[in-house]
ZAMAR-382755 format. One record per residue (C-alpha): chain; x, y, z. Coordinates in nm, 2 decimals, padded with zeros to 4 digits. Example, Ala and Ser with C-alpha at 12.3 -4.5 7.8 and 13.67 -1.06 7.14 Angstrom:
BEGIN
   chain       xx       yy       zz
       A    01.23   -00.45    00.78
       A    01.37   -00.11    00.71
***
This chain:
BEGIN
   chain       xx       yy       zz
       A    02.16    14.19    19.09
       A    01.94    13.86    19.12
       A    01.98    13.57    18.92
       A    01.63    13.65    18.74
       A    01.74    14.01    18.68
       A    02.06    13.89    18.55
       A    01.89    13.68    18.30
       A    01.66    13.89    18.18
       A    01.94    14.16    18.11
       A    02.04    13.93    17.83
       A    02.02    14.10    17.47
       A    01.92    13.85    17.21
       A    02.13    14.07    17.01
       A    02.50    13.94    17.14
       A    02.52    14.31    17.31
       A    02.49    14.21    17.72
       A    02.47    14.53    17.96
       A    02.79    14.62    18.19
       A    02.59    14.46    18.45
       A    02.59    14.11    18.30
       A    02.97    14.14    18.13
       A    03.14    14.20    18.52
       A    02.91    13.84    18.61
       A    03.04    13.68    18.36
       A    03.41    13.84    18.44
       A    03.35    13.72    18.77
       A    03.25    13.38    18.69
       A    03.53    13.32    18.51
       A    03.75    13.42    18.77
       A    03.53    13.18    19.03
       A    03.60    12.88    18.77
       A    03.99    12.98    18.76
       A    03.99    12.95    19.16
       A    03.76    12.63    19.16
       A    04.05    12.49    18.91
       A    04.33    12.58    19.14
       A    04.19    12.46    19.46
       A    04.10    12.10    19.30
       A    04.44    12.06    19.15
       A    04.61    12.14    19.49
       A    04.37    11.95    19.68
       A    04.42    11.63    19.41
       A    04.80    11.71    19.36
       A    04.69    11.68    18.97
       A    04.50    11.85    18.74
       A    04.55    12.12    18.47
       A    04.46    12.45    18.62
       A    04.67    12.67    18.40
       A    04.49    12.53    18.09
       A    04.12    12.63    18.31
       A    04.22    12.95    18.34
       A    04.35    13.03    17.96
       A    03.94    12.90    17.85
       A    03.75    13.02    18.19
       A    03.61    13.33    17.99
       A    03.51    13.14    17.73
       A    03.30    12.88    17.98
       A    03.16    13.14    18.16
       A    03.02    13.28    17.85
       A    02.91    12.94    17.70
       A    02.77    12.82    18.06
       A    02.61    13.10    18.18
       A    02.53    13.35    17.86
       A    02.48    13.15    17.51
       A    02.39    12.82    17.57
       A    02.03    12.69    17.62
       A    02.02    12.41    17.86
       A    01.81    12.33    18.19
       A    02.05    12.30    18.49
       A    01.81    12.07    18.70
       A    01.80    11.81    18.37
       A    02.19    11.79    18.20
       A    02.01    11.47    18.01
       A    01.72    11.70    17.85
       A    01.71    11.62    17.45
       A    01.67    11.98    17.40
       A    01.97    12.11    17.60
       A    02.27    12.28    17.41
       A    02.56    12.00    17.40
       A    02.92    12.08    17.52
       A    03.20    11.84    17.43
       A    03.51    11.89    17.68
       A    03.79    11.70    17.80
       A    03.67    11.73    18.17
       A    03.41    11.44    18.28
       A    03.13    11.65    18.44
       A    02.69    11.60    18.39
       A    02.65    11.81    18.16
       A    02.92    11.69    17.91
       A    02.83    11.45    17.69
       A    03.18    11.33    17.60
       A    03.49    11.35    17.79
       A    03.74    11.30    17.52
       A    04.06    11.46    17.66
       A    04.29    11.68    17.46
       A    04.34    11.43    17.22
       A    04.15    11.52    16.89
       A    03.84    11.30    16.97
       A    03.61    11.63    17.04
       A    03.53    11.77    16.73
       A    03.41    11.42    16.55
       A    03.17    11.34    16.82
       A    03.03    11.70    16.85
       A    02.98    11.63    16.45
       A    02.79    11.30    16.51
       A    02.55    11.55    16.74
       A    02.50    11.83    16.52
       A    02.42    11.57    16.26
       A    02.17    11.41    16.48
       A    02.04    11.77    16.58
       A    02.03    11.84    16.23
       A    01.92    11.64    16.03
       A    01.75    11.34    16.22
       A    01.59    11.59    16.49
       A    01.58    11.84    16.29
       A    01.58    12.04    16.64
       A    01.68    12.35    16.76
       A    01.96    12.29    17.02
       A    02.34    12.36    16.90
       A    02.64    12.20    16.94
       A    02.91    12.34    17.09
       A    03.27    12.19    17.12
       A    03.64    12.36    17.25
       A    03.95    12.24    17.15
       A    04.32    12.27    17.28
       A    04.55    12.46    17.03
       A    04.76    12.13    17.10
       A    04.53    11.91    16.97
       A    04.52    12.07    16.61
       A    04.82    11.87    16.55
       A    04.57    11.55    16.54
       A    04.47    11.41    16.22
       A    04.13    11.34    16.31
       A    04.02    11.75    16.39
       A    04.06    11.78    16.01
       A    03.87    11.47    15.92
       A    03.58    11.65    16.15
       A    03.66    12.03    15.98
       A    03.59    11.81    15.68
       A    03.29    11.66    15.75
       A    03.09    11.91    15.89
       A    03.20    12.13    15.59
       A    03.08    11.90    15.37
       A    02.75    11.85    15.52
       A    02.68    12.24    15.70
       A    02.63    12.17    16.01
       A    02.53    12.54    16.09
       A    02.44    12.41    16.44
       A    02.82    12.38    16.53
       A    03.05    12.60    16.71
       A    03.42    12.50    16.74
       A    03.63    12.70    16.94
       A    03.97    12.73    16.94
       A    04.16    12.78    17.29
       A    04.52    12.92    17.15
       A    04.73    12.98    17.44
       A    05.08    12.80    17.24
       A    05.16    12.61    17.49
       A    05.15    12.20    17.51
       A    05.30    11.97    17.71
       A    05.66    11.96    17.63
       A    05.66    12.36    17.54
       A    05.55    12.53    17.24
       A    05.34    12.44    16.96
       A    05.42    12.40    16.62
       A    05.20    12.70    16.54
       A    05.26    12.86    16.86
       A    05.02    13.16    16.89
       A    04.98    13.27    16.49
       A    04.59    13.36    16.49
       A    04.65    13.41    16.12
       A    04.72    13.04    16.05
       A    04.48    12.91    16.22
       A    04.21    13.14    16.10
       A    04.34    13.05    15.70
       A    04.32    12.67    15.78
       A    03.95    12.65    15.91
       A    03.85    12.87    15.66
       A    04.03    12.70    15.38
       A    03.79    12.40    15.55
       A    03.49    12.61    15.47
       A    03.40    12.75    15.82
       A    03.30    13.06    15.89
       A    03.58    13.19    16.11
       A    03.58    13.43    16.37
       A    03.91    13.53    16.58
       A    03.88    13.69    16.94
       A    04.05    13.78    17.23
       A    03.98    13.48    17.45
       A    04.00    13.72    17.76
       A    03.75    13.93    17.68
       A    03.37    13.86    17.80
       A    03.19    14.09    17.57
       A    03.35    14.01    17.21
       A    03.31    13.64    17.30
       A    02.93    13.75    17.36
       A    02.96    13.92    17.00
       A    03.08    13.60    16.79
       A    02.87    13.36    16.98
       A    02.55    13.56    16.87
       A    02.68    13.61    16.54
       A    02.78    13.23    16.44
       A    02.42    13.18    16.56
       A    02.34    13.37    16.27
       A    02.52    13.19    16.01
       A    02.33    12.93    15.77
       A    02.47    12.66    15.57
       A    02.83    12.70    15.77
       A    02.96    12.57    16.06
       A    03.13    12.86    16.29
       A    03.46    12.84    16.41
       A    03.57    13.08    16.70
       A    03.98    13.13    16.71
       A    04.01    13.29    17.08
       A    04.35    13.37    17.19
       A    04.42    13.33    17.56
       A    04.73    13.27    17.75
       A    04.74    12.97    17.95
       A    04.75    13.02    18.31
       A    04.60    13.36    18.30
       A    04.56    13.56    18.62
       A    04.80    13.35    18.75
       A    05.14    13.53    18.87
       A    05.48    13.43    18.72
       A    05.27    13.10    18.58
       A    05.08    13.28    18.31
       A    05.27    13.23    17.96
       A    05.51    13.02    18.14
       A    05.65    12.71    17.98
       A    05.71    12.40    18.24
       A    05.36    12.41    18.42
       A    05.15    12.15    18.22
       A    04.93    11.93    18.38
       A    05.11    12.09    18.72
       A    04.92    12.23    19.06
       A    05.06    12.51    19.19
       A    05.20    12.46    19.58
       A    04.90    12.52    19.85
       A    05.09    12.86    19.96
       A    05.12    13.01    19.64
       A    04.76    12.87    19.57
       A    04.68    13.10    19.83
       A    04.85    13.39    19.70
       A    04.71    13.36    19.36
       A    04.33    13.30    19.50
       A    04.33    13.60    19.70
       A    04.43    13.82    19.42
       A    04.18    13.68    19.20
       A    03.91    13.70    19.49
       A    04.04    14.11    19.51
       A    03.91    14.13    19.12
       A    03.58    13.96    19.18
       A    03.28    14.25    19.17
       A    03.00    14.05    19.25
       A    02.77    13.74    19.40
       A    02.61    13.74    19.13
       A    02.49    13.40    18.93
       A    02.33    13.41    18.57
       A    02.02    13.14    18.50
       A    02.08    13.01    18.14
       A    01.84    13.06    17.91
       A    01.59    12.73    17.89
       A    01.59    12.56    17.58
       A    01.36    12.54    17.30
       A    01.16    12.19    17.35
       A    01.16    12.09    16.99
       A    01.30    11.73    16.97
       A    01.10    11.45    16.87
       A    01.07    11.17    17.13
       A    01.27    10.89    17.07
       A    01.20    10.52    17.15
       A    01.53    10.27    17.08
       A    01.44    09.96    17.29
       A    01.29    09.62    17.25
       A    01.37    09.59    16.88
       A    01.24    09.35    16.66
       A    01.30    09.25    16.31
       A    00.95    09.26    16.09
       A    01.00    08.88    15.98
       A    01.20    08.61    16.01
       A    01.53    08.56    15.83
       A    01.46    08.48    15.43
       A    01.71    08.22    15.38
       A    01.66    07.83    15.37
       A    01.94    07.59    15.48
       A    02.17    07.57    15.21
       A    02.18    07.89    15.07
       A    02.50    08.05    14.98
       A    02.51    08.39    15.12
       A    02.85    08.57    15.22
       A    02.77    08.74    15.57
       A    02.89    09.07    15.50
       A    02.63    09.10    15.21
       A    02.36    08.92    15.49
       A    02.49    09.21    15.73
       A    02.34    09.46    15.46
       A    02.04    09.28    15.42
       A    01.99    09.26    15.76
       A    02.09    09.64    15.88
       A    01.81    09.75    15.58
       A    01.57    09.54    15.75
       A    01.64    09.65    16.05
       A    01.55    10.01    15.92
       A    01.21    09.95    15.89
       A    01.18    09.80    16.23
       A    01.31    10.14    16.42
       A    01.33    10.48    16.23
       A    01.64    10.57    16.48
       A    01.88    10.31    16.28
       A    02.15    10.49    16.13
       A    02.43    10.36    15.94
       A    02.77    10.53    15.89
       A    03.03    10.37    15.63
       A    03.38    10.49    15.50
       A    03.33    10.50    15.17
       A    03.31    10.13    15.11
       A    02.96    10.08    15.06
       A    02.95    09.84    14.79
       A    03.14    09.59    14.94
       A    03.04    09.65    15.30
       A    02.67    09.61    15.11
       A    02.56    09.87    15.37
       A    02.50    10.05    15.03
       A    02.14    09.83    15.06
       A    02.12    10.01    15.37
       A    02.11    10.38    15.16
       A    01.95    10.27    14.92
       A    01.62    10.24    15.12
       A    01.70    10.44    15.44
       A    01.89    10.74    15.23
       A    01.77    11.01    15.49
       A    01.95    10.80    15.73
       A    02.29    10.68    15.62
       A    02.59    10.88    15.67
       A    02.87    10.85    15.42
       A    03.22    10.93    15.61
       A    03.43    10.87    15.31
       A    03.83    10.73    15.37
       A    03.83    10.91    15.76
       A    03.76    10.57    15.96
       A    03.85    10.82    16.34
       A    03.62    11.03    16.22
       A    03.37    10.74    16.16
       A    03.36    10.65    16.51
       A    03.36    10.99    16.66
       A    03.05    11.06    16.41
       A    02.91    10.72    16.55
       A    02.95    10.75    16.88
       A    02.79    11.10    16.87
       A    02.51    11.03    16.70
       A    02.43    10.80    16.99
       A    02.44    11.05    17.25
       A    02.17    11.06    17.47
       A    02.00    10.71    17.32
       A    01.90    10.97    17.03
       A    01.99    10.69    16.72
       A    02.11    10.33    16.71
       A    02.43    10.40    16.53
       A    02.60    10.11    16.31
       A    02.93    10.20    16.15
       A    03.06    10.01    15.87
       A    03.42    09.93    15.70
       A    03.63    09.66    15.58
       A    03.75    09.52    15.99
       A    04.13    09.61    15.90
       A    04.05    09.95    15.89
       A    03.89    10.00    16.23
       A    04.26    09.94    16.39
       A    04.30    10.30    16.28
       A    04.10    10.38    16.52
       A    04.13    10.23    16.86
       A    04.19    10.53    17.03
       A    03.85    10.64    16.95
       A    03.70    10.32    16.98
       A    03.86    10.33    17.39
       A    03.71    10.68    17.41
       A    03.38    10.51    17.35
       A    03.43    10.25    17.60
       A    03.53    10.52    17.84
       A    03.18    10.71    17.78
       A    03.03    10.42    17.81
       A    02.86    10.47    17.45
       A    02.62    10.23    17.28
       A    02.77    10.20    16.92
       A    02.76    09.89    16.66
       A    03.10    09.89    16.47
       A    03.07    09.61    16.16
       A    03.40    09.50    16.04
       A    03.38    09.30    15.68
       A    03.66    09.13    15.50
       A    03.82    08.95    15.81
       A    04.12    08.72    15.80
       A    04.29    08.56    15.47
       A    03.94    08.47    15.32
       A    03.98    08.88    15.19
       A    04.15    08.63    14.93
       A    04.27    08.86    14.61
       A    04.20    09.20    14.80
       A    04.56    09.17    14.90
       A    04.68    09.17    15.30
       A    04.65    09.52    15.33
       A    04.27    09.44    15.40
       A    04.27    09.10    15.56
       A    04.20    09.22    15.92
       A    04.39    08.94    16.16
       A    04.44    09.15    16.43
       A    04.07    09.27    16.53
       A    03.95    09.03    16.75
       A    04.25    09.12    16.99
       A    04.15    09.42    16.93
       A    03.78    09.45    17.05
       A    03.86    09.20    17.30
       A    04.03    09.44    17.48
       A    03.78    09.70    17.48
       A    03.57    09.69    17.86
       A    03.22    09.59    17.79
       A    03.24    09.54    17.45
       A    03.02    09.24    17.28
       A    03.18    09.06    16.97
       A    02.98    08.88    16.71
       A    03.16    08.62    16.48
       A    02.85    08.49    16.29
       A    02.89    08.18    16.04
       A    02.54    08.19    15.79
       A    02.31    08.48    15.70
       A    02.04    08.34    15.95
       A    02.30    08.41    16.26
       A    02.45    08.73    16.10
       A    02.09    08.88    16.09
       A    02.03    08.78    16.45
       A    02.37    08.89    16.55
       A    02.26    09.28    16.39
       A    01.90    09.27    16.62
       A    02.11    09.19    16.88
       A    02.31    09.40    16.87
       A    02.13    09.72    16.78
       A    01.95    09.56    17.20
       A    02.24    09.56    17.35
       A    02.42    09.80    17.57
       A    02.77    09.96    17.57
       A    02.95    09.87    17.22
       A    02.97    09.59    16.96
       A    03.17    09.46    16.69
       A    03.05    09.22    16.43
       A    03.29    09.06    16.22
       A    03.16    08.96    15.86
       A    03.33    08.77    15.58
       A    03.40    08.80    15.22
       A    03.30    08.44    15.08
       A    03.00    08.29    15.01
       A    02.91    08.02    15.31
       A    02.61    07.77    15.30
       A    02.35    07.85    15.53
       A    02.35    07.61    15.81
       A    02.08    07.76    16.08
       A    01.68    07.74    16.01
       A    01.49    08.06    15.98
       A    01.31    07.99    16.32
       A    01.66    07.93    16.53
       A    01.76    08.17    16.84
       A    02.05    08.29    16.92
       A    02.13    08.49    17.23
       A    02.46    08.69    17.35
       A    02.70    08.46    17.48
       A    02.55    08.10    17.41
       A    02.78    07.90    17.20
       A    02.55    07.62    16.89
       A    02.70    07.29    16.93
       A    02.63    07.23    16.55
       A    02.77    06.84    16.50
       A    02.76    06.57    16.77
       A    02.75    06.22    16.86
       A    02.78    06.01    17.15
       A    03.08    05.87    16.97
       A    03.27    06.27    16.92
       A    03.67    06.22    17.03
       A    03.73    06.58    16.99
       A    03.58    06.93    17.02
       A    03.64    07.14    16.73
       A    03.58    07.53    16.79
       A    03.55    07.76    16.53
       A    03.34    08.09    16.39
       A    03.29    08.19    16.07
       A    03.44    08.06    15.77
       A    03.62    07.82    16.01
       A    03.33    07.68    16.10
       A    03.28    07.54    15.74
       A    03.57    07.37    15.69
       A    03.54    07.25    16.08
       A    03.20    07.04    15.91
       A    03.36    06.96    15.60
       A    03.62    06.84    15.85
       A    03.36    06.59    16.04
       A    03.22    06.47    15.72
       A    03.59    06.37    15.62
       A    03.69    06.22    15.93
       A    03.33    06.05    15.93
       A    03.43    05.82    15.67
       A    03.77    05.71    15.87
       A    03.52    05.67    16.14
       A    03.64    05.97    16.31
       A    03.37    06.12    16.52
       A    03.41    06.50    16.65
       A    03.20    06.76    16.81
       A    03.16    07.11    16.60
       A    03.10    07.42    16.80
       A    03.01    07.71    16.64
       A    03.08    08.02    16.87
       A    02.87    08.30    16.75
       A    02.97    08.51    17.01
       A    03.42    08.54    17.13
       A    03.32    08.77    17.41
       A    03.08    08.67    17.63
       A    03.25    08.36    17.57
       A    02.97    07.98    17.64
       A    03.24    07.88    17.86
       A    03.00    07.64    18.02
       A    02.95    07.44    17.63
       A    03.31    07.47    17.57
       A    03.41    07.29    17.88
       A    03.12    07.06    17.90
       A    03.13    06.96    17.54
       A    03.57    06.90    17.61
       A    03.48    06.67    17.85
       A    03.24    06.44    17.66
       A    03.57    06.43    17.45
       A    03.85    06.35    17.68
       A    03.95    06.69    17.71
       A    04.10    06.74    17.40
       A    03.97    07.09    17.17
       A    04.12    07.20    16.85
       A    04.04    07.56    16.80
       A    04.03    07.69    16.44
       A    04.04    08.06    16.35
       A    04.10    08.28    16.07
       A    04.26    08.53    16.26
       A    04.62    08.54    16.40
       A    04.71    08.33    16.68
       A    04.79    08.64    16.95
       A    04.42    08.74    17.10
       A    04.19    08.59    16.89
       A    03.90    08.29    16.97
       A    04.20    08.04    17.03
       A    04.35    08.23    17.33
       A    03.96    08.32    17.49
       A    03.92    07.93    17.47
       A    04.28    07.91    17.62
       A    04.16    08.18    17.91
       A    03.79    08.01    17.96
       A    03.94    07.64    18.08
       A    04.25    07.73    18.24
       A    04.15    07.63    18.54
       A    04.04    07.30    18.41
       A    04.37    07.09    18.42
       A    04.23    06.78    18.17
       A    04.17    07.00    17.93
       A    04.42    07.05    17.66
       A    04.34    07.32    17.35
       A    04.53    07.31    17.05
       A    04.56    07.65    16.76
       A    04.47    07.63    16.45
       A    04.54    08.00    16.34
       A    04.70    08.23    16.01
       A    05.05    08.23    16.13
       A    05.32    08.49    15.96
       A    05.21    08.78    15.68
       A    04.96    08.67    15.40
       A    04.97    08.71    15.08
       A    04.74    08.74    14.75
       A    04.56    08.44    14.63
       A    04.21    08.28    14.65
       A    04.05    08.22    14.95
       A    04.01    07.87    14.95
       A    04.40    07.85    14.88
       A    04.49    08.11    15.16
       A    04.30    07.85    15.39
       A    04.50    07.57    15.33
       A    04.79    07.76    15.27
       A    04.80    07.89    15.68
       A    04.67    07.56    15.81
       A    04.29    07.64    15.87
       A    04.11    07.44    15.64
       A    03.91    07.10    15.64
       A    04.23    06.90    15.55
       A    04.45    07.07    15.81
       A    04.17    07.03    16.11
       A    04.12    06.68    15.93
       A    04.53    06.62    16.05
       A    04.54    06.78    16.36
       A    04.27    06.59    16.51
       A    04.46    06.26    16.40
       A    04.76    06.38    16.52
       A    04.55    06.50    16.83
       A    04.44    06.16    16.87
       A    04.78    05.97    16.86
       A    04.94    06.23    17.12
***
C-alpha cells in the first residue's frame, strides 16, 4: 500500500480499514526499535517507557493528528506536548507534571484568542499524576472547556523506584479526571483500533476537555523486561537489543508509511514585534505612584498597542492592579486563581509559536512556588514576562509570608533571563515595553509603596544601561540601589549634602544585564568605595551581582546594605530602618565608609 493509499483509507469516522490498523501496528513497533537502538547506542534513555506509549504515537503521529511534516512550526499544525525534545514538540517538559499546564496555555490560545481549529494534544506518565500541578491543569481546563484538549494517560504502574501509588487501577484514575469534569475515556493502550475509536470520539465532544486512560505495560514487546520492575531509565545490553529487535522485526507486516492528514489553515496571522506604546508615560516628576499599580497602568496600555498582549494573574488582581488590565482587555486576561505552577505553564503555553505576548502576574513571593516551571521555560527557550509585586519588607503590614526576599536570587539564576527592578512609574512602564521586545524570559519586580516619580516622560531606558541619577564632581561614594532603595539612597545625598557629604546615586533599572561599565566607572570617580542598598536578602540579590561585576577590579571595595534575618509585621517605612536600608542607615554607612 502507498503512502497516498494509506491516507486516503482513513475513515473520518474513527473506524480505519485492516489495511491501515496493521501500519499503524507496525509503526509502533518501528518506534519501539528506534527507542531501543538509541538507548543502547547512548548507554541512556528510557526505552521501556517508548514502548508502553508507542501505540498510542503511532496513532496520534500518523492517524489523528493534523500537522504538515515539511513545516513542525505551522500555526495550524495539531500540538503535541512530550517529554522527548524533538521539532515537532513544542515543549519538552519531562515526566515531571509540567505537560498538561502548557498544553492548557495552547488550547487556550487555540481557543479562544485563535479561535482556530487545530487541537491540543498532551501524554502524561502515570508517575507524574502524583504532581500537584496536573490537577491545577485538570482544573483549569475544566473550568474554562477547553474541548480542543486531549490528555492521555500512559498507565503502565511503574516509576522509577517501582510501583506507583495507584499502581495500575484504571477505575481511580478514570473517577479522578472525571470528578475534574473531563470527559473520560479508558482503553487498552495496546490496541491500535480502540485508540482510533476514542480519539475520533473526544473530537466530538463540546464544552469538555477529553481525557484518554490507556493501559499499557511498560516495556512491552520486550522479553522478560515487559512489566518488570528495576528497568527505569535503563538500556537493555547490545546483545539482548538484538534479540528483542529481531523479534519485533518478525511481527512487522509492512513498509508501509501513513501521510498525516494536513491541517485546516484557519489561524489568524500574528505580528508581536517592534512594539510601541501609543504615548508617552502620563506622569510628571513628582508624582506619587506605587510601581506595581504603574505596572497595571502600563500592561493596559500596552493592550492597545498589540492585540496579542495577554495577561495571566493568580487571583490577586486587585493588588497586582493587572485587574486594569481586565477591565479593558477582558477577552484577553486569564484568571489562574491560587495555582501559581499552573500560571506559568498556562503562560508559557500561550506563548508557543510567538502566538501572544504573555505577562503573568502575582505578589513576587509566590513565584518561588514555581521555579521548576519557570527552569522548564528557560529550557524551551520560551518568551514569557513574569511580574512579581510586593517585593522585600516594603510588603509592610501584609505580613512576611508575602515579602518576596529571595526572588532576585532566584531569576538570576535562570539562563537568559532579563530582570527589571524599576524605581518610578515612568521606568516601570518602559521596563513593561521592553520587555513584552525582548527575547527569552523576564521578571519585573514591582513594589507596594507609593515612590515619587523621579524620571521625565520623554527619558529612555534600555536593557542593561544603569541611570546615574545624583552626581557631582565632588561624589566620595557610589551608592547603588533599585526600587524603593533608590529613594532613601536620594534622601540619603540630600542628608549628607548638608554635612557636605557628596555621593553618586545609581539607579540600576536593570540586575541582570548588569551596566557593569557605570558601576565601575562611576566607583572610580569615587575612590573605589560602593555601598550597595537592596531590599532583598543579602544571598543573590543586586549586592552580590555588583560584588560579581568588579571582582576583577582590586581598588574597588563594595559594601551590603541588605534585610538581614526573618521580617516581621509593621509599616514599611519602619521595616526600612528596622533592617538597615533606609536614608539614615545609608546616611551611616557611608560615614563609616569614609573613616575606614
Amino acid at each position: 500500500m502507498s503512502d497516498s493509499e494509506a491516507s486516503s483509507a482513513m475513515a473520518e469516522e474513527g473506524k480505519p480499514d485492516e489495511q491501515t490498523l496493521q501500519v499503524l501496528r507496525d509503526l509502533a513497533n518501528r518506534l519501539r526499535i528506534h527507542s531501543i537502538k538509541v538507548a543502547c547506542t547512548s548507554g541512556s534513555g528510557h526505552p521501556t517507557s517508548c514502548s508502553s506509549a508507542a501505540e498510542i504515537m503511532s496513532v496520534l503521529f500518523f492517524y489523528t493528528m493534523r500537522y504538515r511534516q515539511s513545516d513542525p512550526e505551522n500555526p495550524d499544525n495539531d500540538r503535541l506536548v512530550l517529554s522527548k525534545r524533538l521539532s515537532f514538540v513544542d515543549v519538552a517538559t519531562g515526566w515531571f507534571g509540567q505537560g498538561l499546564g502548557a498544553a492548557c496555555g495552547m488550547a487556550y490560545t487555540g481557543r479562544y484568542f485563535d479561535k482556530a481549529s487545530y487541537r491540543v494534544f498532551c501524554l502524561l506518565g502515570d508517575g507524574e499524576t502524583s504532581e500537584g500541578s496536573v490537577w491545577e491543569a485538570m482544573t483549569f481546563a475544566s473550568y474554562y472547556n477547553l474541548d480542543n484538549l486531549v490528555v492521555i494517560f500512559d498507565v503502565n504502574r511503574l516509576g522509577q523506584g517501582g510501583t506507583l501509588p495507584v499502581e495500575d487501577c484504571i477505575e481511580i484514575y478514570q473517577k479522578r479526571c472525571e470528578a475534574f469534569g473531563w470527559n473520560t475515556y479508558v482503553v487498552d493502550g495496546r490496541d491500535v483500533e480502540a485508540l482510533c475509536q476514542v480519539f475520533w470520539q473526544a473530537a466530538q465532544v463540546k464544552g469538555k476537555p477529553t481525557a484518554v486512560v490507556a493501559k499499557t505495560f511498560k516495556g512491552r514487546g520486550m522479553p522478560n523486561v515487559e512489566d518488570a520492575e528495576s528497568w527505569y531509565g535503563k538500556p537493555v545490553s547490545k546483545e539482548r537489543a538484538d534479540v528483542i529487535i529481531k523479534l519485533i522485526e518478525s511481527q512487522i507486516q509492512t513498509n508501509s508509511n501513513l501521510v498525516p492528514k494536513p491541517p485546516i489553515e484557519d489561524s489568524p496571522q500574528v505580528s508581536i514585534t517592534d512594539i510601541k506604546m501609543i504615548s508617552l508615560p502620563a506622569y510628571e516628576i513628582g508624582d506619587r505612584v506605587a510601581t506595581r499599580k504603574a505596572c497595571g497602568l502600563a500592561l493596559a496600555k500596552l493592550g492597545y498597542a498589540n492585540d496579542r498582549v495577554v495577561v495571566l494573574d493568580g487571583d490577586t488582581k486587585n493588588a497586582t492592579f493587572s485587574e486594569i488590565f481586565k477591565k479593558e482587555h477582558p477577552e484577553r486576561f486569564i484568571d489562574c486563581f491560587l495555582a501559581e505552577q499552573n500560571m506559568v505553564n498556562v503562560a508559557l503555553g500561550c506563548a508557543i509559536r510567538g502566538r501572544t505576548i504573555a505577562f503573568a502576574s502575582t505578589f513576587a513571593t509566590f513565584l518561588t512556588r514555581a521555579f521548576s516551571q519557570l527552569r522548564l521555560g528557560a529550557t524551551c527557550e520560551s518568551s514569557i514576562c513574569l511580574i512579581g509585586s510586593h517585593c522585600g519588607v516594603t510588603a509592610g503590614e501584609d505580613s512576611p509570608s508575602q515579602m518576596a526576599l529571595e526572588d532576585l536570587a532566584m531569576f538570576r539564576t535562570i539562563p537568559n533571563c532579563t530582570i527589571f527592578y524599576p524605581s518610578d512609574a515612568v521606568s516601570t512602564e518602559n521596563a513593561v515595553c521592553l520587555a513584552a521586545n525582548t527575547r527569552g524570559m523576564c521578571f519585573i519586580r514591582t513594589s507596594q509603596p507609593e515612590t515619587p516619580v523621579i524620571y521625565s516622560p520623554q527619558e529612555t531606558f534600555k536593557i542593561g544601561r544603569a541611570k546615574v541619577v545624583r552626581q557631582s564632581v565632588n561624589d566620595k561614594v557610589t551608592v547603588i540601589g533599585a526600587g524603593v532603595t533608590l529613594h532613601e539612597a536620594l534622601l540619603a545625598a540630600d542628608g549628607l549634602s548638608k554635612e557636605g557629604i557628596f555621593i553618586r546615586v545609581i539607579d540600576l533599572f536593570t540586575i541582570k544585564p548588569l551596566d557593569t561599565a557605570t558601576i565601575i566607572s562611576s566607583a572610580r570617580v569615587t575612590g573605589g568605595l560602593i555601598i550597595t542598598v537592596e531590599d532583598h536578602c543579602p544571598e543573590g540579590g543586586l549586592g552580590e551581582a555588583v560584588c560579581a561585576a568588579v571582582a576583577m577590579e582590586p581598588d574597588i571595595v563594595v559594601h551590603q546594605l541588605a534585610v538581614a534575618g526573618v521580617p516581621r509585621s509593621r509599616k514599611p517605612s519602619e521595616l526600612l530602618d528596622v533592617f538597615g536600608i533606609s536614608a539614615r542607615h545609608i546616611m551611616v554607612s557611608v560615614k563609616c565608609v569614609l573613616k575606614s
